[in-house]
VONU-149036 format. One line per 3 residues: their letters; for each residue x, y, z of C-alpha. Coordinates in nm, 2 decimals, padded with zeros to 4 digits. Layout:
REM residues N
A) X Y Z | ...
REM end
This chain:
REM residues 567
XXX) 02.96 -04.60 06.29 | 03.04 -04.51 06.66 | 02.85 -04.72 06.93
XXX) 02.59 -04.48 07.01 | 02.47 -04.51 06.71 | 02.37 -04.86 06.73
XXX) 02.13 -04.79 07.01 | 01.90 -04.52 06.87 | 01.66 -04.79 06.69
XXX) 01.68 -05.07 06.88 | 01.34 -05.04 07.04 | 01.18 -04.93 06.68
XXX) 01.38 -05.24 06.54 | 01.25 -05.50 06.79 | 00.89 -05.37 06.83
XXX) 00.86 -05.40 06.47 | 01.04 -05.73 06.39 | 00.95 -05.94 06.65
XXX) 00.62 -06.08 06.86 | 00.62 -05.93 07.24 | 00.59 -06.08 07.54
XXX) 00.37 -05.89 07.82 | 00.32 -05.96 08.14 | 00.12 -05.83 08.43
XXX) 00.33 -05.80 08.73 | 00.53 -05.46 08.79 | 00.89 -05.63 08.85
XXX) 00.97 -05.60 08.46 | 01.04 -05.99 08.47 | 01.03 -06.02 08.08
XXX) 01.08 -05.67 07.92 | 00.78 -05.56 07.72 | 00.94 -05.41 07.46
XXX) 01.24 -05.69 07.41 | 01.20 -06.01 07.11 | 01.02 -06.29 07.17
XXX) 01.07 -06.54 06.87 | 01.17 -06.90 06.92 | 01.49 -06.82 06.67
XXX) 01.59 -06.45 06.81 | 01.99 -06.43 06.93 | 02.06 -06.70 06.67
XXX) 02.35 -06.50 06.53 | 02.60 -06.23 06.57 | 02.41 -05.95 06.45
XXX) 02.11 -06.03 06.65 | 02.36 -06.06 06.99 | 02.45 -05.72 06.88
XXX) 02.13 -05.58 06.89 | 02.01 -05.73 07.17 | 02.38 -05.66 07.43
XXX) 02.31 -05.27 07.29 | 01.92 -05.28 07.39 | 02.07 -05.37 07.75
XXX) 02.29 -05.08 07.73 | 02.03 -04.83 07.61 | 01.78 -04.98 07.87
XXX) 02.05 -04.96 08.16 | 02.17 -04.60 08.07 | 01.96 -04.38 07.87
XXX) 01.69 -04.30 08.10 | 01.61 -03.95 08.24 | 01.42 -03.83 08.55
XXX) 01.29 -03.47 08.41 | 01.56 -03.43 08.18 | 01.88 -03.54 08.40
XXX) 02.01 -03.85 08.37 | 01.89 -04.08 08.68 | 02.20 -04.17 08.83
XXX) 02.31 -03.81 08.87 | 01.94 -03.72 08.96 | 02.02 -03.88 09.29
XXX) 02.25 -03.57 09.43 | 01.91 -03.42 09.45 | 01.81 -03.64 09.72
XXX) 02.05 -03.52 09.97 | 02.25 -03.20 10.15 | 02.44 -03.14 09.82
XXX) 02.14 -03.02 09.64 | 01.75 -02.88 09.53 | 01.55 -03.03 09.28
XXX) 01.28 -02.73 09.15 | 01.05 -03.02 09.05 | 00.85 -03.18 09.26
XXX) 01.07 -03.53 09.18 | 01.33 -03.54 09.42 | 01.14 -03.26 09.67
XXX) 00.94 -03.51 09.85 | 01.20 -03.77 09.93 | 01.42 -03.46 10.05
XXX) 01.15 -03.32 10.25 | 01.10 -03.68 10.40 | 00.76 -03.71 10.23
XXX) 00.83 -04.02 10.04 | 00.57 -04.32 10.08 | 00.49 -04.70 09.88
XXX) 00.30 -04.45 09.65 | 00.61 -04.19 09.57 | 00.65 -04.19 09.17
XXX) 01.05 -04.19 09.23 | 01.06 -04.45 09.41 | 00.87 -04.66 09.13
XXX) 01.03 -04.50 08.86 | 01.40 -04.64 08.98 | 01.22 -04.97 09.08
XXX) 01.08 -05.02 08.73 | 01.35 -04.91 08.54 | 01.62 -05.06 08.67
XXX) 01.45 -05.42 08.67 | 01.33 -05.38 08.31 | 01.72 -05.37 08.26
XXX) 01.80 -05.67 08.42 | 01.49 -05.80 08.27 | 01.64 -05.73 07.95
XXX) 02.01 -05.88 08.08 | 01.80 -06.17 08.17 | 01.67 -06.21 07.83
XXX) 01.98 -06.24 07.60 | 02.14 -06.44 07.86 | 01.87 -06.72 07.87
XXX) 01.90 -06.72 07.47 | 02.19 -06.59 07.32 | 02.27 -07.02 07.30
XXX) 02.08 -07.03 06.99 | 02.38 -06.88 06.84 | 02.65 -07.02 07.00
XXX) 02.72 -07.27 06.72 | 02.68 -06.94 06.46 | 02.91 -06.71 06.61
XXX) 03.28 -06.74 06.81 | 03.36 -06.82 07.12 | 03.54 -06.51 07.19
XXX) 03.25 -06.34 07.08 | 03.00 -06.54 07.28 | 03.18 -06.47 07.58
XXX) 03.22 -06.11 07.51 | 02.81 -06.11 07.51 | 02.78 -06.27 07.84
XXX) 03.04 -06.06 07.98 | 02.90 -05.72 07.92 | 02.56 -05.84 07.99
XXX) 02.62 -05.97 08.34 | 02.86 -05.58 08.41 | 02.50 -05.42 08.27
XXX) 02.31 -05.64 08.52 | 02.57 -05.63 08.81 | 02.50 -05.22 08.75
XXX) 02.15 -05.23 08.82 | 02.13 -05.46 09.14 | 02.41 -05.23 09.27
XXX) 02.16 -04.95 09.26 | 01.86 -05.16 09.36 | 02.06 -05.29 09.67
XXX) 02.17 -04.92 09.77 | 01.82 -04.73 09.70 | 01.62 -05.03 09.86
XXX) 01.84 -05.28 10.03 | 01.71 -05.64 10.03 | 01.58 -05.68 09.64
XXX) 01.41 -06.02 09.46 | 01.72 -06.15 09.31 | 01.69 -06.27 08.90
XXX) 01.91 -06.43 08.72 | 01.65 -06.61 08.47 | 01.34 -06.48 08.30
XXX) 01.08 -06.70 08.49 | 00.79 -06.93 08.36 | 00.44 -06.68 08.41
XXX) 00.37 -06.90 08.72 | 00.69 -06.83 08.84 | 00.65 -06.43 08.93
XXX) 00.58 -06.46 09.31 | 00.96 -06.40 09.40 | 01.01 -06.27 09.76
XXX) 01.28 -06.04 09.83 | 01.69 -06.19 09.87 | 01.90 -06.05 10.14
XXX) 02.16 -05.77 10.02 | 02.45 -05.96 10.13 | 02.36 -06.26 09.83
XXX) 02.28 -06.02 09.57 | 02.62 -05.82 09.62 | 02.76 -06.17 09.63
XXX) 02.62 -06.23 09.29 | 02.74 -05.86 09.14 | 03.09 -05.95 09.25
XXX) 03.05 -06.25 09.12 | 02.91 -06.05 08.73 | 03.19 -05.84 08.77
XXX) 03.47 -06.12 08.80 | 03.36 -06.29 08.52 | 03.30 -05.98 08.32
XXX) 03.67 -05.89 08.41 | 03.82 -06.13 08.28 | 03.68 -06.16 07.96
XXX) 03.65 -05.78 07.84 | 03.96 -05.66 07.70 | 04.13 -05.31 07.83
XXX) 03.97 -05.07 07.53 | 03.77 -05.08 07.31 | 03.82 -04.87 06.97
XXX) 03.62 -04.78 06.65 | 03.24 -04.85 06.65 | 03.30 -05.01 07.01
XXX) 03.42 -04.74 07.18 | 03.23 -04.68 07.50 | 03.16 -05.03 07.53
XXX) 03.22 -05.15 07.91 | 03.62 -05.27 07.97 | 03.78 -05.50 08.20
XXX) 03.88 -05.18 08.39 | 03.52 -05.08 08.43 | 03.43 -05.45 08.61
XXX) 03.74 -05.40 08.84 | 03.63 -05.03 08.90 | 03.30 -05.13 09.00
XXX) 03.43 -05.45 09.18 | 03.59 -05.18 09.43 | 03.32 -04.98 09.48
XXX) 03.06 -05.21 09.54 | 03.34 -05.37 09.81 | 03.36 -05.10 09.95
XXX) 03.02 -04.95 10.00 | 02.95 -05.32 10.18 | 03.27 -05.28 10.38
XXX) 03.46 -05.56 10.20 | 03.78 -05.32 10.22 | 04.03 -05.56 10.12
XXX) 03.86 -05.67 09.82 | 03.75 -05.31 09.74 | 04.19 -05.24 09.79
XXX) 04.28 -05.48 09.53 | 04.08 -05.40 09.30 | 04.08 -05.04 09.27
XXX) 04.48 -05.09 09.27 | 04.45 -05.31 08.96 | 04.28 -05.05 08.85
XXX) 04.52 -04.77 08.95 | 04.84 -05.00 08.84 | 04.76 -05.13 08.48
XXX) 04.86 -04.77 08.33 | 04.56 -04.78 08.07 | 04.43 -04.42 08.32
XXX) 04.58 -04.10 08.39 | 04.46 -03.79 08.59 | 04.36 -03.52 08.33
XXX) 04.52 -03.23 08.45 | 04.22 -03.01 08.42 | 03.96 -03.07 08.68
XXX) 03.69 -02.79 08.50 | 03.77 -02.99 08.17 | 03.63 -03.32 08.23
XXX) 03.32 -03.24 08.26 | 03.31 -03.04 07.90 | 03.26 -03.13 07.58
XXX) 03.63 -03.04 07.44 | 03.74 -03.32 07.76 | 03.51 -03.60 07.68
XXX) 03.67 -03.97 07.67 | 03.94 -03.83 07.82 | 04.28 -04.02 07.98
XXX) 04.07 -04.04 08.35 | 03.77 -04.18 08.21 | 03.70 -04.55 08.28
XXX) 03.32 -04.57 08.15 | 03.09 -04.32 08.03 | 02.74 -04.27 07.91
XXX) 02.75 -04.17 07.51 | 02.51 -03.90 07.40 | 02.50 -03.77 07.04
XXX) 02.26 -03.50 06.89 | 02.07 -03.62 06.65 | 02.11 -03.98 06.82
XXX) 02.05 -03.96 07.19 | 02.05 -03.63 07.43 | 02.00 -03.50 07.78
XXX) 01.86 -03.19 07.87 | 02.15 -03.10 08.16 | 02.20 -02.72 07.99
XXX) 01.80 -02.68 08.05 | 01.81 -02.77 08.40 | 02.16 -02.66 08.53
XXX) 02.19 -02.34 08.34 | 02.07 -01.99 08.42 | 01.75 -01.86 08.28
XXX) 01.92 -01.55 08.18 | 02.02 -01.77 07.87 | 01.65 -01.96 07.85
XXX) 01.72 -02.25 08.08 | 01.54 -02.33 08.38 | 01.80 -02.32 08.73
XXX) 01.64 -02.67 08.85 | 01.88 -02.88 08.96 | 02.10 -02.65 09.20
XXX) 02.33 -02.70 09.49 | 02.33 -02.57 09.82 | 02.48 -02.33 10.08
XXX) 02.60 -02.65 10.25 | 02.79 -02.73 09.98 | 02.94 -02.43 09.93
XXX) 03.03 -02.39 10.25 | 03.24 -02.71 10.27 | 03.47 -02.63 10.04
XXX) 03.85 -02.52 10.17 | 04.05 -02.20 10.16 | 04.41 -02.29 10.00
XXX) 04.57 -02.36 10.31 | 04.36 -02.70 10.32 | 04.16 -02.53 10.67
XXX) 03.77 -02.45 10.63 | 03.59 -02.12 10.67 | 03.54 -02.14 11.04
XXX) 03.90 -02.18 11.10 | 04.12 -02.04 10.80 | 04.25 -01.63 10.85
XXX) 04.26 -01.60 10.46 | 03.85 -01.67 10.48 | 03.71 -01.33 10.40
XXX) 03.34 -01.30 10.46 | 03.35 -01.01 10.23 | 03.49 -01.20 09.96
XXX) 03.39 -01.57 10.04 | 03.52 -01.73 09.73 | 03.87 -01.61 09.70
XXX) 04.13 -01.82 09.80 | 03.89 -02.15 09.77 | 03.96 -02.51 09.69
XXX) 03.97 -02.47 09.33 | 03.69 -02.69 09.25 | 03.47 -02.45 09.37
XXX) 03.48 -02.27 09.05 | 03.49 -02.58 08.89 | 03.21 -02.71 09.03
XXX) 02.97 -02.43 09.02 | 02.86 -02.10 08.94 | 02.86 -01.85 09.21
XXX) 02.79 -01.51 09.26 | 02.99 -01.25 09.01 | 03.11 -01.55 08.80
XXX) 03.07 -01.59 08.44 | 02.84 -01.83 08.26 | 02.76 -01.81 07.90
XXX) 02.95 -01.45 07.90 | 02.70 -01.30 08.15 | 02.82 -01.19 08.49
XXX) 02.58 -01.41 08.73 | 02.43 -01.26 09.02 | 02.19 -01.29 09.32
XXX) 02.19 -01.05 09.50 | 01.80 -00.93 09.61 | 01.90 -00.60 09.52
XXX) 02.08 -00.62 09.22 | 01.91 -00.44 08.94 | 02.19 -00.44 08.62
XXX) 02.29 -00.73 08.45 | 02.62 -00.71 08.29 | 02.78 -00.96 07.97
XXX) 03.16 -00.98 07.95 | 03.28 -00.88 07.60 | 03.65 -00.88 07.45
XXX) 03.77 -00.88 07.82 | 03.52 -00.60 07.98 | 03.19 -00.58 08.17
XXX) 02.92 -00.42 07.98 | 02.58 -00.34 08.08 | 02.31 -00.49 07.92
XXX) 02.00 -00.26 07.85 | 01.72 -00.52 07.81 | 01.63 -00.53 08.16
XXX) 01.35 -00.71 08.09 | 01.60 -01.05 08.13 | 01.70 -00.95 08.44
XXX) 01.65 -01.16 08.72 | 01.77 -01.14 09.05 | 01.67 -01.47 09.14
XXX) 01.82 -01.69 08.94 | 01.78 -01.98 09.12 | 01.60 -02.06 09.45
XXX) 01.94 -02.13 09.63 | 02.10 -01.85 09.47 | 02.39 -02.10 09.29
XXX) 02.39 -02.32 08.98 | 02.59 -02.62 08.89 | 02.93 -02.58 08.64
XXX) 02.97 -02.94 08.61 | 02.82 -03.09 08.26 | 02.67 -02.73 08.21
XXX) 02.81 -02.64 07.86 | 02.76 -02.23 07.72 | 02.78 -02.35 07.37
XXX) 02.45 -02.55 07.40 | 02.26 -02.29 07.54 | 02.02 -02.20 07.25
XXX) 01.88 -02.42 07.00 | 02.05 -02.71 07.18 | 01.93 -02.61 07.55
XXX) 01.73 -02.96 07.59 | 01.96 -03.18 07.33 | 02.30 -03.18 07.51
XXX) 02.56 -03.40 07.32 | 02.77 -03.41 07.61 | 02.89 -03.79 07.79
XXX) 02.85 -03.85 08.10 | 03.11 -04.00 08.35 | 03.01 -04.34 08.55
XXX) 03.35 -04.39 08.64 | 03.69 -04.25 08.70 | 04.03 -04.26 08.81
XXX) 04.00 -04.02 09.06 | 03.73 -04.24 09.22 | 03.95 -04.53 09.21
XXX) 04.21 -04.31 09.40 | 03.98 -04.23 09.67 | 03.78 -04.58 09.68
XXX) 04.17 -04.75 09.74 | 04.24 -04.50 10.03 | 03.93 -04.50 10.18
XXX) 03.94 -04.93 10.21 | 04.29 -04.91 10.33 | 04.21 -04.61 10.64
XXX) 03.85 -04.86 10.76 | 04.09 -05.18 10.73 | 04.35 -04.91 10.97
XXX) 04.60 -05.02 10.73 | 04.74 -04.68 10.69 | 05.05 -04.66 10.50
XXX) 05.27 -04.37 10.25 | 05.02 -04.55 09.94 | 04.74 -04.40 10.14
XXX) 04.84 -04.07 10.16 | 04.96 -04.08 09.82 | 04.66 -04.19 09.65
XXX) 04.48 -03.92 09.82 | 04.76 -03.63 09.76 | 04.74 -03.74 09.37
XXX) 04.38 -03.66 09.33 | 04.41 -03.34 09.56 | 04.71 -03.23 09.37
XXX) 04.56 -03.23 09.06 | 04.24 -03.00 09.15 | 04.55 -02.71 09.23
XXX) 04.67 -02.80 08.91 | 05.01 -02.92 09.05 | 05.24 -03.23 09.09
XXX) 05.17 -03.43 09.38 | 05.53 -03.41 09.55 | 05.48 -02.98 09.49
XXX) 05.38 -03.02 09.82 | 05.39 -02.63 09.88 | 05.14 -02.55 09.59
XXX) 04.88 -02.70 09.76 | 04.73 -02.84 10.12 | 04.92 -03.19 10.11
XXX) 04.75 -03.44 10.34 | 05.04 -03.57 10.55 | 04.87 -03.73 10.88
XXX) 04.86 -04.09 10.92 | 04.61 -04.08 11.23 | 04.30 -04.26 11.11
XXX) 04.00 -04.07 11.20 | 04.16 -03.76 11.09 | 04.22 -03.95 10.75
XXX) 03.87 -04.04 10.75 | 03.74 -03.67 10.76 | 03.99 -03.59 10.51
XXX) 03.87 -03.89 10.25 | 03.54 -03.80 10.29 | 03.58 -03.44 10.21
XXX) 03.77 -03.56 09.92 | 03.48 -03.75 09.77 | 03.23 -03.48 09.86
XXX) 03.42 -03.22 09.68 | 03.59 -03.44 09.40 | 03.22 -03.64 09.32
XXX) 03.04 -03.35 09.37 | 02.74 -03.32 09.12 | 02.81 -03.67 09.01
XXX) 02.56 -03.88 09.17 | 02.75 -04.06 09.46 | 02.66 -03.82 09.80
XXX) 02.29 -04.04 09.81 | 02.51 -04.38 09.88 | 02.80 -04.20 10.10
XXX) 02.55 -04.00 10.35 | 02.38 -04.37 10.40 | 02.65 -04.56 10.44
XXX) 02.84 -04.39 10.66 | 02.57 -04.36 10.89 | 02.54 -03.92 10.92
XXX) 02.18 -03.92 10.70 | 02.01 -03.85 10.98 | 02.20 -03.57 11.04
XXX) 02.31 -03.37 10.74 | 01.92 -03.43 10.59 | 01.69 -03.32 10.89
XXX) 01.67 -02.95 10.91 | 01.65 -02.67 10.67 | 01.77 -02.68 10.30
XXX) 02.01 -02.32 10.30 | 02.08 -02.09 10.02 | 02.30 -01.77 09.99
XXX) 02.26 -01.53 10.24 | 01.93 -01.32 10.19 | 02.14 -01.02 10.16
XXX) 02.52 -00.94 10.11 | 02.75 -01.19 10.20 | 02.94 -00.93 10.43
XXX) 02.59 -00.92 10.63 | 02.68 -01.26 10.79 | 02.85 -01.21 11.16
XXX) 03.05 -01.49 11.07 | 03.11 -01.85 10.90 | 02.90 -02.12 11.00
XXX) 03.10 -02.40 11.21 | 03.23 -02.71 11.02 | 03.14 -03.03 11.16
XXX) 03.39 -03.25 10.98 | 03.29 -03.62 11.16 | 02.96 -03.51 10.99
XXX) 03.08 -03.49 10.59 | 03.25 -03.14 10.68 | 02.87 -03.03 10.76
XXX) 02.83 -02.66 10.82 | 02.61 -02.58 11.11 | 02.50 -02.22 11.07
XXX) 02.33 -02.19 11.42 | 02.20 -01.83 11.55 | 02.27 -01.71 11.16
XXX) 02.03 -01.96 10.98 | 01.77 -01.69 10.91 | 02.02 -01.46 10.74
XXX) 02.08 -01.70 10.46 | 01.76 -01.83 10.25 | 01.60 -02.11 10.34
XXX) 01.47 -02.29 10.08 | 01.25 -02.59 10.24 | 01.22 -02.76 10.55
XXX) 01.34 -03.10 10.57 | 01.29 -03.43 10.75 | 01.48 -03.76 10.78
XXX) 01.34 -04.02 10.98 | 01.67 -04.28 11.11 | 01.41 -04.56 11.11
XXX) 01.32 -04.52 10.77 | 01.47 -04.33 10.55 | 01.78 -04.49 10.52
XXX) 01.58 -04.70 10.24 | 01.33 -04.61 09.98 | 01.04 -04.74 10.01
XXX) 00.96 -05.06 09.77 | 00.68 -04.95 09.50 | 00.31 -05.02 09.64
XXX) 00.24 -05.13 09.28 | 00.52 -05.42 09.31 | 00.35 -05.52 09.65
XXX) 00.01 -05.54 09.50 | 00.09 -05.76 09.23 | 00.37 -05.97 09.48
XXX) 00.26 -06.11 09.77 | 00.59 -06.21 09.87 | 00.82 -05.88 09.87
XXX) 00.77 -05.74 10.18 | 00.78 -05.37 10.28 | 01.11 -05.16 10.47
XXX) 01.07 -05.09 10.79 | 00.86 -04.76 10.90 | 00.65 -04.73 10.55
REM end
């Protein structure tokens, strides 16, 4: 029985068995749905069922059909949510009384709330099980729990800090500073470390590793500028040879390259068991789906010609052919303009009028024009990444497809990035970075004429180039929110107007937009802004909007958590 399939009736199984605890207050202290009885977590089994009700409670939550954690690429330059969700903290809307922000808020603390709970109890069966096994328990627990305050620290800074279920008159908990509760994580992820073994096999595969502590060690260090900590620990990661770059960059992200050799820890999904609905909301609606979660001109934009110089700057850009000659994960990444998805040729065009399906090799029209659409999505591209043809149809909202937490190539970029803030620039830093760029051209690293080698060693040109590696790289996978913040350029890649493709031909635009590169390799499209489509306006306010807002229903039942600044 794979691992999944332990946490499809775990809720079912605990609601039933066992008397509930509720409780009033919004903060999730004791999960309402989680066993109450004086003799629960007396034995292995019961451990079991409770460590995999932490991981379903953690993980297998959806914000309209996406999973959360990728939801959050919505929220920034990268990309347009069609629902209203994600619009109104985009268009600098968001309030106390924003569902989002509630929605994280809640679900991430009825997690912990859950960690909490097995980790108060799970004694009652310390006498009834092993002590490896005990330990194992605890260990997973605390990663599950250190994952949560990692995003509760990043979407709203200072957070109450839990490490017990408290007594009822106990639920008046003001807010910790960030700096403690990121001391705590660490202090999870050590101990979680050093008792999880490498792998995992059988029924507990996709269980969390000792590689998957370190992993997260080094990016939590390194998003609170703890860069020699964040260095160490993505190079254990890097050195203990359990990971390899997968040599297809497209591949990863498909079913045929699940659990592959890059993947450090993953979300399971299983039809039948547990699904996401990514094919409904990143695929076309020529095949049924809905084009919801799409990415932007800006993103588009940023992406390199072959030479490793960007559109404003490169002879081989041809604004009559914008996409040839491109970084490779371009294609990868998403579906453009006279590409292929699901067999159909994609277009956007306003004036296109024919669609055409690609059989044995060849274009060929398709006479039911009633499917025709020009406007496929509102920015005119859709999202490759996790958007499987094969589950267009009956599977459209029941995708079966993993989805990657974390992964080497992260770990590359997380070791360089540490070592170029700490200015301790050496040949590792350049490698690390020329490994992960390397593999997107589908080349060895030392083929240093197959693709745009990074071989500078000045810092702040190193910077520009790590962050364009983790914009393009991560792309689509949830980390642009927590990058855009922390290195301080919010402000300025979010206020403005949300671009799409140019209203008309490509060939129509004078020329490419200038690339700001100490601004995330920003394009700035100037005088030309009304030739592309502008798909909403958007506001960031620097006073506030570094931080979501904390839930007005948490501050109503909580007299001591205080609000962020400018809400």
């Amino acid at each position: 029985m794979k691992f999944l399939y332990l946490l499809k009736s775990i809720v079912t199984l605990i609601v039933v068995s066992f008397v509930i605890i509720s409780c009033d207050d919004n903060l999730n202290l004791t999960p309402l749905d989680a066993p109450s009885s004086e003799t629960f977590y007396s034995n292995q089994s019961e451990l079991e069922l409770g460590i995999n009700g932490v991981y379903n409670a953690t993980f297998h939550w959806h914000i309209s059909g996406t999973p959360w954690f990728l939801k959050l690429e919505l929220a920034t330059d990268h990309g347009f949510d069609r629902s209203a969700g994600m619009q109104s903290v985009g268009q600098g809307g968001g309030s106390a009384g924003t569902g989002i922000f509630q929605s994280y808020w809640s679900n991430l603390y009825s997690a912990i709330a859950r960690a909490n709970n097995l980790l108060d109890n799970m004694s009652r069966a310390e006498e009834a099980v092993s002590e490896d096994f005990f330990r194992r328990i605890q260990a997973e627990a605390r990663f599950l729990r250190a994952y949560s305050y990692h995003h509760l620290t990043e979407l709203y800074g200072d957070v109450p800090l839990l490490l017990e279920v408290p007594a009822p008159d106990e639920t008046q908990i003001g807010r910790t500073a960030k700096a403690d509760v990121v001391d705590q994580i660490l202090d999870d992820l050590d101990f979680a470390a050093e008792i999880l073994p490498p792998s995992w096999s059988g029924s507990d595969e996709g269980r969390v590793t000792s590689g998957a502590a370190l992993a997260l060690k080094a990016r939590v260090a390194l998003y609170n500028e703890q860069f020699q900590l964040a260095t160490v620990a993505a190079s254990q990661v890097i050195d203990s040879g359990i990971y390899s770059l997968y040599p297809d960059y497209e591949e990863i992200f498909k079913l045929e390259g699940q659990r592959n050799s890059e993947v450090i820890f993953d979300i399971p999904y299983e039809v039948g068991f547990q699904t996401h609905a990514l094919p409904r909301r990143h695929g076309s609606r020529m095949v049924g789906a809905w084009s919801q979660n799409v990415p932007s001109q800006f993103l588009v934009d940023s992406y390199q010609l072959i030479d490793g110089q960007h559109i404003d700057e490169s002879p081989m850009y041809d604004p009559v052919q914008p996409f040839e000659n491109r970084d490779p994960r371009l294609e990868a990444t998403i579906v453009r303009p006279q590409s292929e998805l699901a067999n159909i040729v994609y277009e956007t065009h306003p004036d296109s009028v024919e669609t055409y399906r690609i059989e044995n090799g060849d274009r060929v029209r398709v006479d039911n024009q009633d499917s025709t659409n020009p406007f496929h999505s509102f920015t005119g591209y859709l999202y490759r990444k996790y958007t499987n043809p094969e589950e267009f149809g009956a599977r459209i909202d029941d995708s079966g497809q993993n989805i990657i937490l974390i992964r080497l190539a992260e770990m590359y970029l997380v070791y360089a990035e540490a070592k170029i803030e700490s200015n301790d620039i050496d040949q590792s830093v350049l490698d690390a970075m020329n490994e992960v760029r390397a593999r997107a051209y589908g080349v060895e690293p030392t083929e240093v004429n197959e693709y745009p080698a990074i071989n500078t060693t000045d810092q702040a040109e190193l910077r520009r180039e790590v962050r364009y590696e983790r914009k393009i790289e991560l792309a689509v996978e949830g980390f642009r929110l927590f990058d855009i913040r922390r290195w301080g350029i919010a402000d300025e890649v979010m206020d403005g107007t949300l671009i799409g493709r140019p209203r008309d031909a490509y060939s129509t635009i004078p020329s490419p937009p200038s690339i700001n590169r100490d601004l995330g390799h920003h394009p700035n499209y100037g005088a030309t802004q009304d030739l592309y489509r502008n798909v909403e306006s958007r506001s960031f306010n620097p006073n506030r909007d570094f931080l979501w807002a904390i839930p007005q229903a948490e501050m109503d039942v909580n007299e001591n958590v205080t609000q962020n600044p400018g809400y």
